[in-house]
PDBQT receptor file of N, H, CA, C and O in Angstrom, charges set to zero:
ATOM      1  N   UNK A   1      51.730 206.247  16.955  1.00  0.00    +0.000 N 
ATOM      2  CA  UNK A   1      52.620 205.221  17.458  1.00  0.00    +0.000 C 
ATOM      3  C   UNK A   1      53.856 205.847  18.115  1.00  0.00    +0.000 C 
ATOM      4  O   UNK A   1      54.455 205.144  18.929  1.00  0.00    +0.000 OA
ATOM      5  N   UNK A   2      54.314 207.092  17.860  1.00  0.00    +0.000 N 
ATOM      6  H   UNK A   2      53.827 207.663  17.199  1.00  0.00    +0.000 HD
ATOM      7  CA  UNK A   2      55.311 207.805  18.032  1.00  0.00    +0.000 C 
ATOM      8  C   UNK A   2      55.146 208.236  19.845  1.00  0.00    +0.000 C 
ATOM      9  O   UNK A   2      56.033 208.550  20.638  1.00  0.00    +0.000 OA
ATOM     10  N   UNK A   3      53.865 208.114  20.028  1.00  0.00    +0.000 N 
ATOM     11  H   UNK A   3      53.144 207.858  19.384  1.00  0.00    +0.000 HD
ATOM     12  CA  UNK A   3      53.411 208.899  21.571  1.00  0.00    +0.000 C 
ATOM     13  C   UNK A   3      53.593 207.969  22.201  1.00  0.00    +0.000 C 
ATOM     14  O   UNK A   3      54.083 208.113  23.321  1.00  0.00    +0.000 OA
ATOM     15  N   UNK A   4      53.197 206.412  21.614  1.00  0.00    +0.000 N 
ATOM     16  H   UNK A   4      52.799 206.296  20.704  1.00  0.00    +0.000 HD
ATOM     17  CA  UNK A   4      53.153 205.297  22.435  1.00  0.00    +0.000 C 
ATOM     18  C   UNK A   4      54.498 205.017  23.045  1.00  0.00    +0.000 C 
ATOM     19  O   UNK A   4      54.806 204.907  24.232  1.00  0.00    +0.000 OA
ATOM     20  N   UNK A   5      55.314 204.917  21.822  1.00  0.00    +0.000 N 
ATOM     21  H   UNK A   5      55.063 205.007  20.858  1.00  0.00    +0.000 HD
ATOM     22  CA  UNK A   5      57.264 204.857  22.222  1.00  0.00    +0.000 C 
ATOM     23  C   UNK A   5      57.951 205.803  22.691  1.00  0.00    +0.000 C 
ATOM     24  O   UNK A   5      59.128 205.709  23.042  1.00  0.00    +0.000 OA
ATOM     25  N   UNK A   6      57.227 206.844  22.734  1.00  0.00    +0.000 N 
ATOM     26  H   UNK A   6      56.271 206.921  22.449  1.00  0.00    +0.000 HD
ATOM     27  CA  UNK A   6      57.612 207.656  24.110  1.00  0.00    +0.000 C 
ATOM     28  C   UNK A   6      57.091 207.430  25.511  1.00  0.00    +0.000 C 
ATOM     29  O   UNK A   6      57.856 207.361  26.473  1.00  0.00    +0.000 OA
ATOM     30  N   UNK A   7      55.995 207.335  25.595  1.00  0.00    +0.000 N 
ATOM     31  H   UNK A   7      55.374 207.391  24.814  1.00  0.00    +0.000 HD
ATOM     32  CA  UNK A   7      55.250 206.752  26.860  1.00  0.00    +0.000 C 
ATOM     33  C   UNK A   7      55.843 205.531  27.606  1.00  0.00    +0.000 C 
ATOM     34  O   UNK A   7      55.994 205.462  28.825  1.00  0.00    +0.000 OA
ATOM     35  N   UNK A   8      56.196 204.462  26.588  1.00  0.00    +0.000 N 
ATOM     36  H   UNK A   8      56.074 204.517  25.597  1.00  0.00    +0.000 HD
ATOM     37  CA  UNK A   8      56.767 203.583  26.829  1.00  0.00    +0.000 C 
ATOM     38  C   UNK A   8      58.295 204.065  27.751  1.00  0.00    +0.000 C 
ATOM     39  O   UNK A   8      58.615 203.569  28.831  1.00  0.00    +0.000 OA
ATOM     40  N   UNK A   9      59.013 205.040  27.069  1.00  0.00    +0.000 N 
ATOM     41  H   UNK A   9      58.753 205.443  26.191  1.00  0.00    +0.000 HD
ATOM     42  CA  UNK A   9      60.284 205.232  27.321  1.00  0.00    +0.000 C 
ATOM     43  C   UNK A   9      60.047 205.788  28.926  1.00  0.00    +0.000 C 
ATOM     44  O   UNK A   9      60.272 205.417  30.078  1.00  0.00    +0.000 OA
ATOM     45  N   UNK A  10      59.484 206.848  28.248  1.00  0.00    +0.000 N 
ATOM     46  H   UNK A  10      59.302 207.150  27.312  1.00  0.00    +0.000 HD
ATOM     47  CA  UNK A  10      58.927 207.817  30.190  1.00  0.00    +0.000 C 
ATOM     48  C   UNK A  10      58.734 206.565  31.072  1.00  0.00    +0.000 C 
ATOM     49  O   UNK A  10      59.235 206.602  32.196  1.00  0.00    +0.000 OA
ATOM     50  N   UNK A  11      57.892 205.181  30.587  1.00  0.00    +0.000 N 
ATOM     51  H   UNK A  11      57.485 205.151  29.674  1.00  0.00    +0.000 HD
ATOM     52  CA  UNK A  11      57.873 203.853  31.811  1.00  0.00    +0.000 C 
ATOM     53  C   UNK A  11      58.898 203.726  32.493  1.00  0.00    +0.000 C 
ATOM     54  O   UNK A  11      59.187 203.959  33.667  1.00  0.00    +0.000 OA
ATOM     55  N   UNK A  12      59.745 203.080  31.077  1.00  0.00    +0.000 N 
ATOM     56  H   UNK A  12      59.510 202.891  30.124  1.00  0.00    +0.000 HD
ATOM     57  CA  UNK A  12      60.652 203.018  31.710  1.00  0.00    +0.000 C 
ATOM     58  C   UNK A  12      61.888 203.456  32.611  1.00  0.00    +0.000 C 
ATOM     59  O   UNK A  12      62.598 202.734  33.311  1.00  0.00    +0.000 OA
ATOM     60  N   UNK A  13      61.950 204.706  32.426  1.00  0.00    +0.000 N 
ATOM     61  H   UNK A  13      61.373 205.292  31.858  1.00  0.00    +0.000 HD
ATOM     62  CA  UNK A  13      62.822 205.932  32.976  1.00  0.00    +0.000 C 
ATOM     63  C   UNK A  13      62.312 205.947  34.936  1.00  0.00    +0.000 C 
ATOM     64  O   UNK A  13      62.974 205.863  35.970  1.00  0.00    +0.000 OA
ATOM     65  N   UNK A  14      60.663 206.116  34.603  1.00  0.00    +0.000 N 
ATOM     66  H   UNK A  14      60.125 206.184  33.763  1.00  0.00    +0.000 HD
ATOM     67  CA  UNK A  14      60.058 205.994  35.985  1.00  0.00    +0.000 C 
ATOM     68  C   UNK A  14      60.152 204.738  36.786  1.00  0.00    +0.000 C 
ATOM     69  O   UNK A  14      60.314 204.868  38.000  1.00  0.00    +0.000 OA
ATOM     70  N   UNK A  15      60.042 203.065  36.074  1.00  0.00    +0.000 N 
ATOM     71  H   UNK A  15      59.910 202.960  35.089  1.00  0.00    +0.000 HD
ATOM     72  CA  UNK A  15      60.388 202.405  36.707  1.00  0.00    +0.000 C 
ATOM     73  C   UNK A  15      61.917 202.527  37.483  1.00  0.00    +0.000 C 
ATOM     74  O   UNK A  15      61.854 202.607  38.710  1.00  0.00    +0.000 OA
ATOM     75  N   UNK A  16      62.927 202.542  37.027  1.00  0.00    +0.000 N 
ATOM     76  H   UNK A  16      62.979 202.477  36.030  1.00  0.00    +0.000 HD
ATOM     77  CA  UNK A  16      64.609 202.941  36.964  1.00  0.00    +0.000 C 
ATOM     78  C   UNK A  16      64.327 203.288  37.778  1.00  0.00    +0.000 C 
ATOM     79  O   UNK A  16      64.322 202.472  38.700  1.00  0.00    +0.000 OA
ATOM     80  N   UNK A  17      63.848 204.812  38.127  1.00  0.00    +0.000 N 
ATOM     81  H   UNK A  17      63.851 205.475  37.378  1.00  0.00    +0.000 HD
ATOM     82  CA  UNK A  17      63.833 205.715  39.411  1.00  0.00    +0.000 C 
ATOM     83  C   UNK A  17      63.217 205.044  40.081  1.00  0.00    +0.000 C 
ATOM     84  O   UNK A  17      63.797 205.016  41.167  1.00  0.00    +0.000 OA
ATOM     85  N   UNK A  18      62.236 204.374  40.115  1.00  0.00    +0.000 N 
ATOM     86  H   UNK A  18      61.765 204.397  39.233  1.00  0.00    +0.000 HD
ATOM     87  CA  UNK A  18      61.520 203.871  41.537  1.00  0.00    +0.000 C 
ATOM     88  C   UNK A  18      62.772 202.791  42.162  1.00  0.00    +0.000 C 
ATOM     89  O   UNK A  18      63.276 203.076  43.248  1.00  0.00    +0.000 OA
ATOM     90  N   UNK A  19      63.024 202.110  41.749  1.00  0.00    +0.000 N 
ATOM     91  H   UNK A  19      62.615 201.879  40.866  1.00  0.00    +0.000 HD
ATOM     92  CA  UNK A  19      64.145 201.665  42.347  1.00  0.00    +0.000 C 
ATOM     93  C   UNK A  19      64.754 201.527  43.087  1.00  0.00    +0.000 C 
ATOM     94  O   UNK A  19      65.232 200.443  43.421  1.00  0.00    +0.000 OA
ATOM     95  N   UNK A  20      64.973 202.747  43.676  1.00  0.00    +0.000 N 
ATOM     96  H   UNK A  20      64.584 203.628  43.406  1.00  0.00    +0.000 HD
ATOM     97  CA  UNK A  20      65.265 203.484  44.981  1.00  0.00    +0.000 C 
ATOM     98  C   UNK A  20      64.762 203.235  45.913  1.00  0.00    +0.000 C 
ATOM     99  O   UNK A  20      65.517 203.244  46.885  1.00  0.00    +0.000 OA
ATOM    100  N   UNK A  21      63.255 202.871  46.205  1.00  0.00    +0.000 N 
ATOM    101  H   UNK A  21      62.641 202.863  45.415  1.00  0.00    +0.000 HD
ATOM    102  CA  UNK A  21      62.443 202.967  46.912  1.00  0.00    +0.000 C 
ATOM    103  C   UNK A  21      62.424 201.478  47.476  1.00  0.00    +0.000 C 
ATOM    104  O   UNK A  21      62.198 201.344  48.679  1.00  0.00    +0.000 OA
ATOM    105  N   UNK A  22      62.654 200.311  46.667  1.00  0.00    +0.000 N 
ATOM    106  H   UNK A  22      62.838 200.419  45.690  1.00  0.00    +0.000 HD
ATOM    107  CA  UNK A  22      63.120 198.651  46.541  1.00  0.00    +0.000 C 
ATOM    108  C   UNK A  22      63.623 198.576  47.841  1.00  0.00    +0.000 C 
ATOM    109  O   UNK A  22      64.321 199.396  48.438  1.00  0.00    +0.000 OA
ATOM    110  N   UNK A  23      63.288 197.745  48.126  1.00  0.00    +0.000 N 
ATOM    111  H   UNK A  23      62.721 197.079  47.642  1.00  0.00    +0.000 HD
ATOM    112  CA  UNK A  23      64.686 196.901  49.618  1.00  0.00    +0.000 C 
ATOM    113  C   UNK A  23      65.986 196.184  49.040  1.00  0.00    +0.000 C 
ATOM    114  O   UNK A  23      66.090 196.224  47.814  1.00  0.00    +0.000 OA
ATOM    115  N   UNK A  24      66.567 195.809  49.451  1.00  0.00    +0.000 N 
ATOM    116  H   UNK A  24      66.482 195.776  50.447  1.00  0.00    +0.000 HD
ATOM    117  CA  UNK A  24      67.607 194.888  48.862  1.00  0.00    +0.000 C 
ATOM    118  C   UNK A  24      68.194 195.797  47.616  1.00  0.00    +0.000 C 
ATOM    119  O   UNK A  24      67.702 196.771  47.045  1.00  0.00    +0.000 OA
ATOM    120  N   UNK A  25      69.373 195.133  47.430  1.00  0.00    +0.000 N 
ATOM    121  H   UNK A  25      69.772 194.342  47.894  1.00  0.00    +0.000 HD
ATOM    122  CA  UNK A  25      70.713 196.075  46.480  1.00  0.00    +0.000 C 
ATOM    123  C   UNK A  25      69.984 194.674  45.445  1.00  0.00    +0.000 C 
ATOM    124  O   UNK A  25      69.027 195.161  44.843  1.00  0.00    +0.000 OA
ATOM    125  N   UNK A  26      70.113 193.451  45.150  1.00  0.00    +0.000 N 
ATOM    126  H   UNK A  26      70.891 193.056  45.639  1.00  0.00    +0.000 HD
ATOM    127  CA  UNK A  26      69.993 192.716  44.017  1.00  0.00    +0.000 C 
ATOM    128  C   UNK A  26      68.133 193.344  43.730  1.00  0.00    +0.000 C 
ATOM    129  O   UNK A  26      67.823 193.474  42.546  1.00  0.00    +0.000 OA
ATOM    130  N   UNK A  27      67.463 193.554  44.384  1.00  0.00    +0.000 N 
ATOM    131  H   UNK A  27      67.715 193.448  45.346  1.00  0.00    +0.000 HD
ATOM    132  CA  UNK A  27      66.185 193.777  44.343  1.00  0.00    +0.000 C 
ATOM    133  C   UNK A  27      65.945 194.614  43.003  1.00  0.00    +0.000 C 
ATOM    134  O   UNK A  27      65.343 194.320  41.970  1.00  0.00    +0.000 OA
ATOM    135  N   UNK A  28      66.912 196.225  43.554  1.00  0.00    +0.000 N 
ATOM    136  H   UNK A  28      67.401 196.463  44.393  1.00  0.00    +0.000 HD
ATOM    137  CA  UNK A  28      66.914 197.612  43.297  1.00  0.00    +0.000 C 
ATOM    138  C   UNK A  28      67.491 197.023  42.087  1.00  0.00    +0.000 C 
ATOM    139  O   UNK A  28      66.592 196.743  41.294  1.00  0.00    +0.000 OA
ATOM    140  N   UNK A  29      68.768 196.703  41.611  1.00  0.00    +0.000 N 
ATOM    141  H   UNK A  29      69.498 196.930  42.255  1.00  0.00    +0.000 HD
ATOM    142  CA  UNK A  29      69.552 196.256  40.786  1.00  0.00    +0.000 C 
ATOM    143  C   UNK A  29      68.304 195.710  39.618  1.00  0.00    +0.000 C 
ATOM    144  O   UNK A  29      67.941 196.447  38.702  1.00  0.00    +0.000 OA
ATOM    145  N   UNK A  30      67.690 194.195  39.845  1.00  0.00    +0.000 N 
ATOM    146  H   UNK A  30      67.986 193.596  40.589  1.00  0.00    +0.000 HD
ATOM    147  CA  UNK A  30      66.960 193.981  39.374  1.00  0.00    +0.000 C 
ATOM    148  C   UNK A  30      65.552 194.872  38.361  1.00  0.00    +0.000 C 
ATOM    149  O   UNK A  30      65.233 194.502  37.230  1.00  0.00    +0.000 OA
ATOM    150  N   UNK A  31      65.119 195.650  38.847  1.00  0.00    +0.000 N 
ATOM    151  H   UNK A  31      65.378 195.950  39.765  1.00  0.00    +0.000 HD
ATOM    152  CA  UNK A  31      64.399 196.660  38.986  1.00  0.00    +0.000 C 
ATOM    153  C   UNK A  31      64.564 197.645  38.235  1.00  0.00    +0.000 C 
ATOM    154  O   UNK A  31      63.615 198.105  37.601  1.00  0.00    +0.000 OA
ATOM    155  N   UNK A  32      66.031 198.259  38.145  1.00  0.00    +0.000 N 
ATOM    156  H   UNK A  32      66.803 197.886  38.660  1.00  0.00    +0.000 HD
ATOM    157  CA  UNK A  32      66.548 199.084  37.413  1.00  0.00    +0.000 C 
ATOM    158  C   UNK A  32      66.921 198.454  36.479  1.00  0.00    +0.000 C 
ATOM    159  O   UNK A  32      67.058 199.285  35.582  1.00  0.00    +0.000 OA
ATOM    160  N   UNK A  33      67.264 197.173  35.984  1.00  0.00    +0.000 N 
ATOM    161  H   UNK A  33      67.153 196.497  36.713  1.00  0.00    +0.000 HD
ATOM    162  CA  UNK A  33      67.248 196.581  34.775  1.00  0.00    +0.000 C 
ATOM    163  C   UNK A  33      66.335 196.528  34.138  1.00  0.00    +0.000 C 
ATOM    164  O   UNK A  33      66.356 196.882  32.959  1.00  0.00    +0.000 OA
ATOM    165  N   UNK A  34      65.510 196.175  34.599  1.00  0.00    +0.000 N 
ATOM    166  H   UNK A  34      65.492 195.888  35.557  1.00  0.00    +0.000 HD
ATOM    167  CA  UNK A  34      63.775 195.899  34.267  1.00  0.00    +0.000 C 
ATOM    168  C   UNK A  34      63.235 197.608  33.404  1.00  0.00    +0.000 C 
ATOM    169  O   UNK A  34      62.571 197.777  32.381  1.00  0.00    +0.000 OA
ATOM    170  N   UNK A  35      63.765 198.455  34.199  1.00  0.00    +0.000 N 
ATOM    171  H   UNK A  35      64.304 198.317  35.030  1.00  0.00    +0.000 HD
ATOM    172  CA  UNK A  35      63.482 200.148  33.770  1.00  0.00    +0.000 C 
ATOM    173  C   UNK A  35      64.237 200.056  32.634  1.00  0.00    +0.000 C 
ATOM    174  O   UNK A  35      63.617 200.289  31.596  1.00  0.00    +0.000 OA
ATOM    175  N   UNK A  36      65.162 199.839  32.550  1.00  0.00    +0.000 N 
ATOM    176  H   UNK A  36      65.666 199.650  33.393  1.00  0.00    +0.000 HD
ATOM    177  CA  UNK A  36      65.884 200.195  31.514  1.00  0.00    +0.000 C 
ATOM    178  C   UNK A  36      65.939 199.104  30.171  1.00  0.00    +0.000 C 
ATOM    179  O   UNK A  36      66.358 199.547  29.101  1.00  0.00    +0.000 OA
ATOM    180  N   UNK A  37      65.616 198.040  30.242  1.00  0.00    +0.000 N 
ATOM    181  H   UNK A  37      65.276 197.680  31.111  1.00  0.00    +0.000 HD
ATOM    182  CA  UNK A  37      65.341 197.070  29.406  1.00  0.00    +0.000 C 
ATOM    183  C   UNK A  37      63.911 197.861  28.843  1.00  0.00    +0.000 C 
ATOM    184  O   UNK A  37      63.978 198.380  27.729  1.00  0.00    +0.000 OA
ATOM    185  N   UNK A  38      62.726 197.944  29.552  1.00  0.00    +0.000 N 
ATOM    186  H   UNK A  38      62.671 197.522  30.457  1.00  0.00    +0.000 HD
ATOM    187  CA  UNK A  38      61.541 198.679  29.242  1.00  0.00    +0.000 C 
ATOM    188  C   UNK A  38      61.594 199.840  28.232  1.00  0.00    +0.000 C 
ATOM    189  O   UNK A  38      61.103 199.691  27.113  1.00  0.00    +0.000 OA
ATOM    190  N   UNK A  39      62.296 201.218  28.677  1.00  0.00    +0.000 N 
ATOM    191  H   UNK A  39      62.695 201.338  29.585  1.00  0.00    +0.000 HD
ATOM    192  CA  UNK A  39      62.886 202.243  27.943  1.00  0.00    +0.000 C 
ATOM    193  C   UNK A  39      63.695 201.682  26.398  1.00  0.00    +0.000 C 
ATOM    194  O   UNK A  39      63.507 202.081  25.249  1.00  0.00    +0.000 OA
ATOM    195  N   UNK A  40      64.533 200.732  26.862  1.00  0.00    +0.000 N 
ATOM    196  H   UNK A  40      64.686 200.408  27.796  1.00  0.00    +0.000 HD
ATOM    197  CA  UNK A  40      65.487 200.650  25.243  1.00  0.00    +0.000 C 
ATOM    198  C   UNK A  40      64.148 199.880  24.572  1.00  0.00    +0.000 C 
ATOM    199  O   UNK A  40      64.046 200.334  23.432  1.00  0.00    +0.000 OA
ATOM    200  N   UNK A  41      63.092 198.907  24.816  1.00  0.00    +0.000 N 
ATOM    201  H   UNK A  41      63.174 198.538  25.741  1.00  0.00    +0.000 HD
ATOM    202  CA  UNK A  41      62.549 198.127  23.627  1.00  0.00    +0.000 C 
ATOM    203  C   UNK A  41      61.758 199.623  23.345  1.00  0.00    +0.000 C 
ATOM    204  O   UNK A  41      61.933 199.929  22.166  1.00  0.00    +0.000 OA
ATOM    205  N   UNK A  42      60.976 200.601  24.042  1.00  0.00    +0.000 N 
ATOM    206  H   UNK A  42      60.834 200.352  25.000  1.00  0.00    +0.000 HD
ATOM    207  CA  UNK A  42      60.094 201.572  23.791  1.00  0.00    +0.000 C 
ATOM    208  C   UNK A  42      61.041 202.463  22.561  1.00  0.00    +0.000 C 
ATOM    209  O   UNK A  42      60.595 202.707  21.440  1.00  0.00    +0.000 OA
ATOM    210  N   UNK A  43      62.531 202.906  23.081  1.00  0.00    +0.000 N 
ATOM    211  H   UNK A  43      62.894 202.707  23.992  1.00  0.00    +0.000 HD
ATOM    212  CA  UNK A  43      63.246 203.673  22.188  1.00  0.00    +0.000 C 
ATOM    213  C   UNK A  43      63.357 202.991  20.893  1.00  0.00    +0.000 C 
ATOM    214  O   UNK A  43      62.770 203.504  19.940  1.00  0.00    +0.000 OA
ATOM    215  N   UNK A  44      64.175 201.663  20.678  1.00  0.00    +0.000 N 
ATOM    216  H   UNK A  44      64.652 201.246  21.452  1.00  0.00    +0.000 HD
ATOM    217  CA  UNK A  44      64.716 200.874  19.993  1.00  0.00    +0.000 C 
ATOM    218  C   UNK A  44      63.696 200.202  18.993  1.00  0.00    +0.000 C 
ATOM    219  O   UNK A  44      63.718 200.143  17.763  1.00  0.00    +0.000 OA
ATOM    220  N   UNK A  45      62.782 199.708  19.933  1.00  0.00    +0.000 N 
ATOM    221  H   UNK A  45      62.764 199.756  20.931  1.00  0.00    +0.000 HD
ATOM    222  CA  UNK A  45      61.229 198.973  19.096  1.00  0.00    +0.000 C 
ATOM    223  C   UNK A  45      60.111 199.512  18.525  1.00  0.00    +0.000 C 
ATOM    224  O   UNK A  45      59.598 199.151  17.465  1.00  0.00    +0.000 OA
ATOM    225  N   UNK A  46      59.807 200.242  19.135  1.00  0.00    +0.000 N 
ATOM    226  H   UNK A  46      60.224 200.535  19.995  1.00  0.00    +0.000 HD
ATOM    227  CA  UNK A  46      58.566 201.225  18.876  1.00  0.00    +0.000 C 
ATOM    228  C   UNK A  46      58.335 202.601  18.165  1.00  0.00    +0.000 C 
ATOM    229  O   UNK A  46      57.413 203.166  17.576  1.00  0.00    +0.000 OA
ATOM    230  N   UNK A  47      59.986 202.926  18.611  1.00  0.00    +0.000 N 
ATOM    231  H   UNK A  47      60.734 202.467  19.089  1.00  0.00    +0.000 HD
ATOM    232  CA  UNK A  47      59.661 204.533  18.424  1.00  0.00    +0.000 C 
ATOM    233  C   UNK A  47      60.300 204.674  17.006  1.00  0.00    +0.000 C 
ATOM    234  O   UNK A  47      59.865 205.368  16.087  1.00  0.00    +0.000 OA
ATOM    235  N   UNK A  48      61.647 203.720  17.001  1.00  0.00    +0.000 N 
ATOM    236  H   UNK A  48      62.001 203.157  17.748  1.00  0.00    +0.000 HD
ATOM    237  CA  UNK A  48      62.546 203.994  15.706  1.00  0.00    +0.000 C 
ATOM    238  C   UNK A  48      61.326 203.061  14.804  1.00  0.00    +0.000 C 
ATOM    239  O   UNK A  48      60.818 203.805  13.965  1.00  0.00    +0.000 OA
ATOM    240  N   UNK A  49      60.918 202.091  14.772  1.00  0.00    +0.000 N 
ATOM    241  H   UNK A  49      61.331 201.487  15.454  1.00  0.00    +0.000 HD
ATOM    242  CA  UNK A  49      60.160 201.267  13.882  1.00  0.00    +0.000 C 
ATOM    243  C   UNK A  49      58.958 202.256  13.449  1.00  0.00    +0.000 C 
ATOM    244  O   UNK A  49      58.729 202.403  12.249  1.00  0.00    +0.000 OA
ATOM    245  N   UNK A  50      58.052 203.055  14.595  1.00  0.00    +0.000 N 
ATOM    246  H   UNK A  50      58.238 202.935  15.571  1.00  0.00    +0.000 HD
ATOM    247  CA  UNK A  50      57.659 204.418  14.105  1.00  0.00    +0.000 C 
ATOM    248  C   UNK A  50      57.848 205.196  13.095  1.00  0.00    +0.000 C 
ATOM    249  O   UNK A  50      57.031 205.739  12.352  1.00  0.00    +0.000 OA
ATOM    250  N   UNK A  51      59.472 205.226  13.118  1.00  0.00    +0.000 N 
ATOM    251  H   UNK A  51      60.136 204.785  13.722  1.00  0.00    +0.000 HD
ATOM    252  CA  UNK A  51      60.228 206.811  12.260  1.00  0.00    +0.000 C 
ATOM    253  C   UNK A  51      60.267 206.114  10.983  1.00  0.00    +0.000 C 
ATOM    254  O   UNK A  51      60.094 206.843  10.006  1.00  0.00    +0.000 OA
ATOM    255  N   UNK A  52      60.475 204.733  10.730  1.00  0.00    +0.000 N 
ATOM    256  H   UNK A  52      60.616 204.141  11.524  1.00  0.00    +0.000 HD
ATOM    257  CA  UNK A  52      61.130 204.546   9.713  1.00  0.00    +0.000 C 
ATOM    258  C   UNK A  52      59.884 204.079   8.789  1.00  0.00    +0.000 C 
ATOM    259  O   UNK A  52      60.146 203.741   7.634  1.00  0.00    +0.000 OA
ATOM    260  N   UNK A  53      58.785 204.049   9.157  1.00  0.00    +0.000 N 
ATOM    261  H   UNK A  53      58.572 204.323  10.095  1.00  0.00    +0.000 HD
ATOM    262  CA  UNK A  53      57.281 204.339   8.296  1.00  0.00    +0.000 C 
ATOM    263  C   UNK A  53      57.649 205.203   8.083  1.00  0.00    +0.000 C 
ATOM    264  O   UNK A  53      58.537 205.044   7.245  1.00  0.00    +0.000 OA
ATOM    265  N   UNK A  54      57.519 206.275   8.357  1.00  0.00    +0.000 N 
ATOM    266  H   UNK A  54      56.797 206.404   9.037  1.00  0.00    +0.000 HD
ATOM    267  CA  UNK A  54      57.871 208.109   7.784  1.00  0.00    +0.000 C 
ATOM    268  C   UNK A  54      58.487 208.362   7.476  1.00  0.00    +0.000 C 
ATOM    269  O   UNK A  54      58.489 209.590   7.399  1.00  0.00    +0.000 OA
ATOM    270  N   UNK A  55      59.622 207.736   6.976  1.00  0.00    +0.000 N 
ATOM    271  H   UNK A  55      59.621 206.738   7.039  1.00  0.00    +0.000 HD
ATOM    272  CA  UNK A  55      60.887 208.240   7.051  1.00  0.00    +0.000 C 
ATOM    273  C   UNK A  55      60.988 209.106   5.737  1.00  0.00    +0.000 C 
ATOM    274  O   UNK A  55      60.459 208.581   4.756  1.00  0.00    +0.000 OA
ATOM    275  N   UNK A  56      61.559 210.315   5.545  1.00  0.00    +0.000 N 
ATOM    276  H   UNK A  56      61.989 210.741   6.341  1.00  0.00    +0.000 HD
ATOM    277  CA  UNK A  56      62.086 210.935   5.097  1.00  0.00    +0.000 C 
ATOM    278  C   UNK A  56      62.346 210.499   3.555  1.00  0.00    +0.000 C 
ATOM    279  O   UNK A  56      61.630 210.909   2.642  1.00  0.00    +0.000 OA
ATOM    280  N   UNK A  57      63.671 209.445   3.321  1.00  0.00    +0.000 N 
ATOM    281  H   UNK A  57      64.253 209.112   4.063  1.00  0.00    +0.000 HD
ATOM    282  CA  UNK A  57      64.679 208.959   2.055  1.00  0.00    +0.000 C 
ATOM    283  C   UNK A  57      63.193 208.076   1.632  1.00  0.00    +0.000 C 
ATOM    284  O   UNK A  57      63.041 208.161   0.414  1.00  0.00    +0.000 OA
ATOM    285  N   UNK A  58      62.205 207.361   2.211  1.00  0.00    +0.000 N 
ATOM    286  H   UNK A  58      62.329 207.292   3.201  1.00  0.00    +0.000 HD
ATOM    287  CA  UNK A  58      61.233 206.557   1.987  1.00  0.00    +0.000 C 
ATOM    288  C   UNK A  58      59.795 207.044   0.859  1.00  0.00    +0.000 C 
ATOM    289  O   UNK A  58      58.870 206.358   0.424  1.00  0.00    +0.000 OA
ATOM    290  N   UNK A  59      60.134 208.512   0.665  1.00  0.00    +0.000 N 
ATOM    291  H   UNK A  59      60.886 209.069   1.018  1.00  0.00    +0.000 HD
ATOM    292  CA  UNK A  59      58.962 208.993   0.140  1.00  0.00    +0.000 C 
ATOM    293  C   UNK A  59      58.666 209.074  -1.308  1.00  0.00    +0.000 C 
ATOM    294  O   UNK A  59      57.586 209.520  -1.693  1.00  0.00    +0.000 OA
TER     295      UNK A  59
């Protein structure tokens, strides 16, 4: 699950950057929210909810 919420994150990082490539400033704007909304649920949702099965103080 740990590969997945990274994969996820790398999405989102790559969407962000594509961005650039968008027409329009609200477009790009849009877009790069979208990247970065993507990345925080992958970091925030997936990856920490991951760690904290394993966690360490949990054993």
């Amino acid at each position: 699950m740990k590969i997945v919420g990274l994969l996820v994150c790398v999405l989102g990082w790559f969407i962000a950057v594509l961005s650039v490539k968008v027409p329009g400033v609200y477009a790009q704007l849009l877009v790069a929210a979208a990247g970065f909304v993507v990345a925080v649920v992958g970091a925030v949702g997936i990856l920490n909810s991951a760690h904290l099965k394993d966690a360490i103080w949990k054993a």
